[in-house]
Structure formats: structure tokens, C-alpha cells
C-alpha positions in Angstrom: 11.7 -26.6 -11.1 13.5 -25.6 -8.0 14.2 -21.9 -6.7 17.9 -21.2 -7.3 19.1 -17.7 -6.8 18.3 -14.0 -5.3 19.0 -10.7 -6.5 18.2 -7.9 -4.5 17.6 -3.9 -5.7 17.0 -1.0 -3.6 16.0 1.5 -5.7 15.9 4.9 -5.3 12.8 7.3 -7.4 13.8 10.5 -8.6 12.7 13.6 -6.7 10.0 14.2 -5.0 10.2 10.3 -4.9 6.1 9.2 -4.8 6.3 6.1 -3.3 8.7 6.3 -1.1 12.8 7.3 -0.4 13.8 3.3 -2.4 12.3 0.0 -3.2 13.2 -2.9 -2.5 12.8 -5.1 -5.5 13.8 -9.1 -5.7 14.3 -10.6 -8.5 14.7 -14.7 -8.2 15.5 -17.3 -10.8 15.1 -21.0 -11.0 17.1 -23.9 -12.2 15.0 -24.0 -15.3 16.2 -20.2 -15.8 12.7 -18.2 -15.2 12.9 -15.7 -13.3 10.4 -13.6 -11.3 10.0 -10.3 -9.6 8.8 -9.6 -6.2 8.3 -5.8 -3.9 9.1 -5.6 0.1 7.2 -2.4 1.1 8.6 -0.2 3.9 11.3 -2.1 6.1 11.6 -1.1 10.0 15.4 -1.7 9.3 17.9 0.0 6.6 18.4 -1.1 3.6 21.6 -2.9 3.9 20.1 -4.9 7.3 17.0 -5.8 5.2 19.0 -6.9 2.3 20.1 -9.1 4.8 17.3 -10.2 6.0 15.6 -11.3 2.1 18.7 -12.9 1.7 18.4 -15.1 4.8 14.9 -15.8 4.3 15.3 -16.7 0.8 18.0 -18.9 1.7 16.9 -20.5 4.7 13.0 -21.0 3.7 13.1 -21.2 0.2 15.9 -21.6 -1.8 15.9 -25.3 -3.7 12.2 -25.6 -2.8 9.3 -25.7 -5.7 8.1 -22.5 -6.0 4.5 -24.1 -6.0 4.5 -24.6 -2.5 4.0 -21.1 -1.1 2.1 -22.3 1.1 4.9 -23.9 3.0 7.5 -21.5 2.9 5.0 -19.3 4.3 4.6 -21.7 7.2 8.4 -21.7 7.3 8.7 -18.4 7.7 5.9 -17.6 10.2 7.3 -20.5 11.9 11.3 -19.0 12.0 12.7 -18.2 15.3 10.0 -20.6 17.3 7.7 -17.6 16.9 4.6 -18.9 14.8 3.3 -14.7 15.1 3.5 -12.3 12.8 7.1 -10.6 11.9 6.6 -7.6 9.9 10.2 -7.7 9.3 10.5 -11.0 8.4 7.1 -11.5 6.7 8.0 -8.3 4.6 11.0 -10.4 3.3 8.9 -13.1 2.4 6.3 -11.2 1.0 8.5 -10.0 -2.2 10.0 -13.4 -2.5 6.6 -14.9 -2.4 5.2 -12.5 -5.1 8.4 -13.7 -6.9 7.3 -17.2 -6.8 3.6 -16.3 -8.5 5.6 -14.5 -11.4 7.5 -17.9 -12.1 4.5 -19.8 -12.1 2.1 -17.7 -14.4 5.3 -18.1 -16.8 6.0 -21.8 -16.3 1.8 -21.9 -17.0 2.2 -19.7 -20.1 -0.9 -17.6 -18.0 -1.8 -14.5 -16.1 -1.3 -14.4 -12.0 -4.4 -13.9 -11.3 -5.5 -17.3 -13.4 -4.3 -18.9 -11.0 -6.4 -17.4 -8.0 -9.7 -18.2 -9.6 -9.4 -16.6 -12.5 -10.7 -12.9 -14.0 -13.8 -12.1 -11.5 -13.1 -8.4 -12.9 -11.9 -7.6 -16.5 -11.2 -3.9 -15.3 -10.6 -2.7 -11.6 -11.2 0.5 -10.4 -8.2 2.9 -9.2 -7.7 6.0 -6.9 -4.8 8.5 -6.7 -3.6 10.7 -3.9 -3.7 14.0 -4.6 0.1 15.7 -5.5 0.3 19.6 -6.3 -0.1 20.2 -10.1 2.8 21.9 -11.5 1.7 25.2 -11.0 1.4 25.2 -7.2 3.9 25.5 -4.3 4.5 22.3 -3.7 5.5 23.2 -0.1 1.8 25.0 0.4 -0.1 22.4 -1.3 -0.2 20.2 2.1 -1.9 22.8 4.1 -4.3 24.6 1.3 -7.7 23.2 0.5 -8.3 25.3 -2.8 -5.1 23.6 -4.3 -6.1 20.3 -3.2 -9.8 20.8 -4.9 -7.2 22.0 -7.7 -5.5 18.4 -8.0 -9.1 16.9 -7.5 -10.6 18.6 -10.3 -7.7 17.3 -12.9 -7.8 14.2 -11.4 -11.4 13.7 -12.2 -11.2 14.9 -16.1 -8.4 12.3 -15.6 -11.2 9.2 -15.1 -10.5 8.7 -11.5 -13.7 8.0 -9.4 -11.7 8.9 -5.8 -9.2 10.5 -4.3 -7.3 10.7 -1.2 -5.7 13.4 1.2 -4.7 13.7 4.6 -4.6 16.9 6.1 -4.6 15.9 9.6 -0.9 14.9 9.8 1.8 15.2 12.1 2.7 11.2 11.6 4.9 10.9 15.1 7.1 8.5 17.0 4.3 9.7 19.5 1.7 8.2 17.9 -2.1 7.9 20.2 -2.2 12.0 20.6 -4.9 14.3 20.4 -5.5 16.1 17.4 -4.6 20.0 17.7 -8.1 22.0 16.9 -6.3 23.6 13.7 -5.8 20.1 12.4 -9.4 19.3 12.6 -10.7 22.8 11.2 -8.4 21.9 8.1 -9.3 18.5 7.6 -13.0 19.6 7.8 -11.8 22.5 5.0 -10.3 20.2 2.6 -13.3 17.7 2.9 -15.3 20.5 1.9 -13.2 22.0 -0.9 -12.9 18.9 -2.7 -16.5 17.8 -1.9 -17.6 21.5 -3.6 -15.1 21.0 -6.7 -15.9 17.4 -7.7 -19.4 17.0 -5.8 -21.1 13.4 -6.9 -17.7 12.6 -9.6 -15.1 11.5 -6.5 -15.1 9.2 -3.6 -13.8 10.9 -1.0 -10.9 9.1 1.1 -9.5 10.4 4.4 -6.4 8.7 5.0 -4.8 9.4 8.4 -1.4 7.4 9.6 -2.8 5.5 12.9 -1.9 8.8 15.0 -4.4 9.7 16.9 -5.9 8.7 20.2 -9.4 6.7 20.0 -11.5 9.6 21.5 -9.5 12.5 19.2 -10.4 10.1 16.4 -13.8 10.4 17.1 -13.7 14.2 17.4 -12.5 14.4 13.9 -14.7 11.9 12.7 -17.4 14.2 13.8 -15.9 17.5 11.5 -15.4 16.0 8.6 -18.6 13.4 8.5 -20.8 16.1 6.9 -18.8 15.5 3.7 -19.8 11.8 3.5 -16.0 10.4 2.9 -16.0 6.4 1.5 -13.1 5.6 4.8 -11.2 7.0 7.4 -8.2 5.4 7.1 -6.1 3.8 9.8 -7.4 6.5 12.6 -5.8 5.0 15.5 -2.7 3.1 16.2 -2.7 -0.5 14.5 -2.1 -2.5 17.3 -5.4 -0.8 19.6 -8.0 -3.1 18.7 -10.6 -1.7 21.2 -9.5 1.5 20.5 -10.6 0.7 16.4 -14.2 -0.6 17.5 -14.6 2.3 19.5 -13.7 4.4 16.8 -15.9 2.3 14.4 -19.1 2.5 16.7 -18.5 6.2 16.8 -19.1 7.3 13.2 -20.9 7.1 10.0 -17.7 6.3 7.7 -16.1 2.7 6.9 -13.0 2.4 8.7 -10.2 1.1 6.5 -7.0 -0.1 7.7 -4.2 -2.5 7.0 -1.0 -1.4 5.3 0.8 -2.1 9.1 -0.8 -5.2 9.5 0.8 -8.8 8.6 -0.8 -12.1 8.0 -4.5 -12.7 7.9 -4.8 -13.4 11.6 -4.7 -9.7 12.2 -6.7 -8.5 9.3 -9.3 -11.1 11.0 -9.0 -9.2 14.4 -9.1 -6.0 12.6 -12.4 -7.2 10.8 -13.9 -8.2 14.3 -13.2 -4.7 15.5 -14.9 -2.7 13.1 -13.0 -2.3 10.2 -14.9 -2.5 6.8 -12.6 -1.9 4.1 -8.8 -3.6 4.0 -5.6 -2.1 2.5 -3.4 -5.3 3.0 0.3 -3.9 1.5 1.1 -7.0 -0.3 4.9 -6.7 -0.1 4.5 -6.5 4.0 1.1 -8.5 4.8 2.4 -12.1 2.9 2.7 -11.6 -0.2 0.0 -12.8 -3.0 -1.4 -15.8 -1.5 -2.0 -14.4 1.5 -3.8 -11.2 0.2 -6.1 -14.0 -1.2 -6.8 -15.3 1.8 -7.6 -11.7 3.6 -9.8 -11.1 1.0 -11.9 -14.1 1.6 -12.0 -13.6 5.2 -13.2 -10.0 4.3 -16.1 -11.4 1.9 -17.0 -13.4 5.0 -17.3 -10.1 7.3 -19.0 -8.1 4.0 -16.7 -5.8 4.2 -14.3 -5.0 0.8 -10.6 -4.9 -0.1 -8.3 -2.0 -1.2 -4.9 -3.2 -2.1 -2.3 0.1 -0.2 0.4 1.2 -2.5 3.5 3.4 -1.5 6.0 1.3 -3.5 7.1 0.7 -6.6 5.6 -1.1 -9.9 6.1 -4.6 -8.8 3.6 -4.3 -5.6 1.5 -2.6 -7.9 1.5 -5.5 -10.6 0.7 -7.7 -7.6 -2.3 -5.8 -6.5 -3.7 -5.3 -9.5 -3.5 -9.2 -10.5 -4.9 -9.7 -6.8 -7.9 -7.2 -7.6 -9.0 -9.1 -11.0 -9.2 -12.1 -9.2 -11.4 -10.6 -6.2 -15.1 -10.7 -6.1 -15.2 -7.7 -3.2 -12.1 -5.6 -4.3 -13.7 -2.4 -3.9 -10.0 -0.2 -5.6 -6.5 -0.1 -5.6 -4.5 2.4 -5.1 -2.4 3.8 -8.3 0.8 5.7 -8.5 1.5 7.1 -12.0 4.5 8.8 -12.6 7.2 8.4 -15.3 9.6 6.5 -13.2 7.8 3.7 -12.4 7.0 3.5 -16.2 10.5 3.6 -17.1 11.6 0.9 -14.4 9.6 -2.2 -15.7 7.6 -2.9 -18.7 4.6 -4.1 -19.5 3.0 -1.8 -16.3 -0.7 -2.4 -16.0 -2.2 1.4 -16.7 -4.5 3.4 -15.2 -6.9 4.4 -18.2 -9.9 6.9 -18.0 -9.2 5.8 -13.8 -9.7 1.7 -14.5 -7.4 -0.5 -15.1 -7.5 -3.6 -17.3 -7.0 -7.4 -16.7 -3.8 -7.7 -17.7 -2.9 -10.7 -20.1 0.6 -11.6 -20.1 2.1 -14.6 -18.5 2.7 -13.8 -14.8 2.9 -10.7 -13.4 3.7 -9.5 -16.9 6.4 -7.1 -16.4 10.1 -7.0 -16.5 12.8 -5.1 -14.9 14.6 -2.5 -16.7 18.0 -3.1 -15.4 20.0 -0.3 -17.0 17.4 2.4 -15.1 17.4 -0.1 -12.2 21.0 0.0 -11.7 21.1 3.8 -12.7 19.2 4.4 -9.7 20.5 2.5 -6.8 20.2 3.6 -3.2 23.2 4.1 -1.2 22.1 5.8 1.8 20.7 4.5 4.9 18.0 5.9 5.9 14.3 4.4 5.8 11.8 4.1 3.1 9.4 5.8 5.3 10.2 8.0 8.3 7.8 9.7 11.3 8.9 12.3 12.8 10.3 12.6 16.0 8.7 16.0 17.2 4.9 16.4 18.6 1.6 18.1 17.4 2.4 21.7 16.9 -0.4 23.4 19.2 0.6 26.9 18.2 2.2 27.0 14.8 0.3 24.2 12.8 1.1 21.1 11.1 1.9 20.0 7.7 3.0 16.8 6.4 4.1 16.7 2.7 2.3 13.6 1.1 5.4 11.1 1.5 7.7 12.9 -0.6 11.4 12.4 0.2 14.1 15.0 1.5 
């Protein structure tokens, strides 16, 4: 059974788009006629270039090859360009066609993924939801207002969920490593508090930040919202200051988490050896399946726990989830329901009373809907995720509206 061909989707959510402005999902089929479905997360480039980009990968690394050996086409593409270093670019690109590969060989095996990672460690995996505005709030004041965010925790809860996650603290800028204004840390501290009053013992707490801050205006804010006893601070600082991370670590009380920017295991290692304790790889950026199973034994090895990031679509999600069952320290994954992802595939593993089941079809165990999938196609050129360009407000405040799409 040799990989034969490559389809490419970019994929655009309807409004507000959770998950991001498209997805990119592959689908690849062999000469034996399986196919499989893969997810690259979050490009640097537009969609057209990156279409590019899968397709050259796929051709030039893996096309003809046995999709068993995943293993080498990994080392073919870390390899590409005499580099042998991490491309997120590149390594994103392999990463869906990789998942694709794990897909075809649960089917060829007549078994679930995650069978064929060591098999079911855990026959239900625990889940966690950002918070979005319920339909009765403004959905533009929802960023910025702590009693609508305890709101979205409350319902969330009844839901089954056992944590949540909200980031007050924003702006996310092209000027990443700045101070945080004193209005951003007197919010953050307000929302920990809400939510903490609303849901008390019932909900995890999880700060998520977007690696903007400066190592010592990390630790300030550490400091207000610490009180509240979050589960992580996520991604405070800059992904590629490692000092700056242990500094932060030594500083405070609550796990540092970090990892959707990072690729390959070698830097989740060197993020483990500065202090992080809990690991978001994105599998459609960090390697793909394979190599999440690898950064989740290195993790065992540093006790510290895996959370699978998702700001995708359904087919990353299938991938975490199979990665999860098969993960003795998976501590949760991170769940986006809403009706267009349902409609998009079927056979999407569920969040149910905030777990999710072992799944038990062959594979990943979904398929693509192509009639919504081609219903929806992106054709624009923007980026799947943007920062902005324009600093901390000082006088005015800042808001950043939870991903959603303009």
C-alpha cells in the first residue's frame, strides 16, 4: 500500500468562526483506494502559499512511500532544505499529512488510532471549553465583563465540564514581550474571581494568555490572579524565551502550560527543562500524531501532563482525542462544540456530561462531508489567526474577542 494522491480544503466556519477564519484539511488516498484525513493548524503563510506548501511536502516526502513509515517521512521533512530544525511552516504541512497516514492505517487494521499507540490507557478523557458569550449577552462586551464570563461558566458547568478557560489579559501584538497595562491585570484578577465565586470547587480554572508579555510583567500578573488557584497559566511569555519561561515558572504557584507554537519534541523538551508542567502540543503544527506520542512520553519523564490545544477544526480534534486515550498522563483536551464542526465530518467524538469517550471506529473514525466542505470554501487571503499590529492601550483598555473572525 503506497500513498498516491492529495486533496487539499481550506475551509471556512460560519460566523463568529470558533476555531479560527479556515481550516486546512487534507485528505490523502492510496493505491489500494483508502483514504485518510489529516488538519494543519494555523499557517504563518496564506492559504494559497500553504496549499503550496502541503502539496510539495506531500509530494516530495511522501507520495509513493508506505504510509507505515511515518517515522521517515518525518525525518525527511525535518531533514528538507539541509535544515534538520524545526520548520513550523513546513512541519505544519507534514503534520496533517501525517495524521492522514494514522487514519489509513487504523482502516487498513480494521482498528481504532489510538490501538495502535498502546492501546486504550483511558476509556473516557476529560474535556475543557473556552468560555463564548451565551446568546443573551453582547457578544462585543463579553471580552471585557467578568459577571458574563461567570455567566458562560455557570452553563458550562451544568453542561459536565470540569474547567474552563478565558483570557482577559489580551492585547495579542506583533509587539509581543510588553508590559502588561495595570487595567489588564485588575481585570484578569476580576474574572478569576467572578468565575472562582460562580463555579467555586465544580471548574478548573485556566488562564490562557498568548505569549505577550515580558518575563517580569508575567510575574506581576501571576501575582494578581494567584489567589484564585488557576490549574495553568498559559504560554505567559514569548515561546522562543526559554530563560524568560523558567523565570516565570520559579516566580509563581501555578503550572505553566505551553506549546501550541512549538514544533517537534526537541522544543517541548527544552520547554520541559525550563519550567513548563503541562503541554498543549497542536498536533496539526507540532508533528502530527506520532510525534505528540513522543512529547507525551518525554512529559511523563519530567512528571509533568499533556493537554492536546485546539483552535481548528474536527480533524485535529479526532487526532487529539485518539492521542488522549492512548496517554497515561493526558491531563484534558481542549473541545470546540459547535454545529459546524458536527455538520463537517461524521462520526465526531462528543463531549458528553464534559468527557469524552474512546472512540471505536476504525481510524480516526470520521469522514468528510464534502457537500458542506465544498459549500464553505475559503477564498480570501488572509490568515487563520491574526495579532494585531497596534500596542497595549495604556489609557483606553484592551479587549480581545476570544478568536472570533471579522
Amino acid at each position: 500500500m503506497k500513498l498516491d494522491t492529495l486533496e487539499i480544503f481550506a475551509i471556512a466556519p460560519l460566523p463568529p468562526g470558533w476555531g479560527g477564519r479556515y481550516w486546512l484539511i487534507v485528505r490523502v488516498t492510496t493505491d489500494t483506494g483508502l483514504t485518510g484525513l489529516g488538519e494543519v493548524y494555523a499557517a504563518g503563510v496564506g492559504p494559497e502559499a500553504m496549499r503550496a506548501v502541503i502539496g510539495d511536502v506531500f509530494t516530495r516526502h511522501m507520495q509513493g512511500e508506505d504510509p507505515e513509515n511515518v517515522e521517515l517521512m518525518s525525518r525527511r521533512a525535518q531533514s528538507s532544505g539541509f535544515t534538520q530544525r524545526p520548520d513550523p511552516t513546513v512541519f505544519g504541512a507534514f503534520s496533517g499529512l501525517e495524521m492522514a497516514c494514522w487514519d489509513i492505517l487504523g482502516k487498513a487494521r480494521d482498528c481504532p488510532v489510538y490501538a495502535l499507540l498502546g492501546g486504550k490507557m483511558n476509556a473516557r478523557i476529560r474535556a475543557y471549553t473556552y468560555l463564548y458569550p451565551e446568546p443573551h449577552h453582547d457578544a462585543e462586551a463579553f471580552w471585557t465583563s467578568p459577571g458574563m464570563a461567570a455567566e458562560s461558566a455557570v452553563a458550562r458547568v451544568a453542561e459536565g465540564y470540569t474547567a474552563v478557560k478565558f483570557d482577559p489579559a489580551g492585547p495579542y501584538t506583533v509587539r509581543g514581550g510588553h508590559m502588561p497595562a495595570l487595567s489588564d491585570i485588575d481585570l484578569s484578577a476580576r474574572f478569576c474571581a467572578a468565575i472562582r465565586d460562580a463555579v467555586g470547587t465544580k471548574a478548573d480554572l485556566l488562564f490562557g494568555t498568548h505569549g505577550q508579555f515580558a518575563p517580569s510583567g508575567a510575574i506581576r500578573l501571576a501575582r494578581a490572579i494567584e489567589p484564585h488557584d488557576p490549574l495553568w497559566y498559559e504560554e505567559p511569555i514569548p515561546p522562543d524565551n526559554l530563560p524568560g519561561l523558567a523565570e516565570v515558572a520559579a516566580h509563581t504557584s501555578i503550572p505553566i502550560a505551553t506549546g501550541e507554537r512549538l514544533t517537534t519534541v526537541a522544543e517541548f523538551t527544552e520547554a520541559l527543562r525550563h519550567g513548563a508542567r503541562i503541554l498543549q502540543p497542536a498536533l496539526g503544527r507540532a508533528g502530527g500524531i506520532w510525534e505528540g506520542k513522543k512529547i507525551a512520553t518525554i512529559a511523563a519523564a519530567f512528571g509533568a501532563q499533556i493537554a492536546p490545544h485546539l483552535y481548528a477544526g474536527p480533524v485535529e480534534w479526532a487526532a487529539n482525542v485518539h492521542l488522549g486515550v492512548s496517554c497515561p498522563n493526558l491531563l484534558m483536551v481542549e473541545a470546540i462544540e459547535t454545529p459546524f464542526h458536527e455538520a463537517l465530518v461524521t462520526g465526531r467524538p462528543k463531549v458528553e456530561n464534559g468527557f469524552v469517550a474512546a472512540p471505536e471506529a476504525p481510524g480516526l473514525g470520521i469522514t468528510l462531508n464534502d457537500a458542506v466542505a465544498n459549500a464553505h470554501l475559503y477564498t480570501g487571503d488572509r490568515l487563520h489567526l491574526e495579532m494585531q499590529e497596534a500596542p497595549c492601550d495604556w489609557q483606553n483598555g484592551n479587549s480581545f474577542g476570544g478568536g472570533a473572525v471579522d
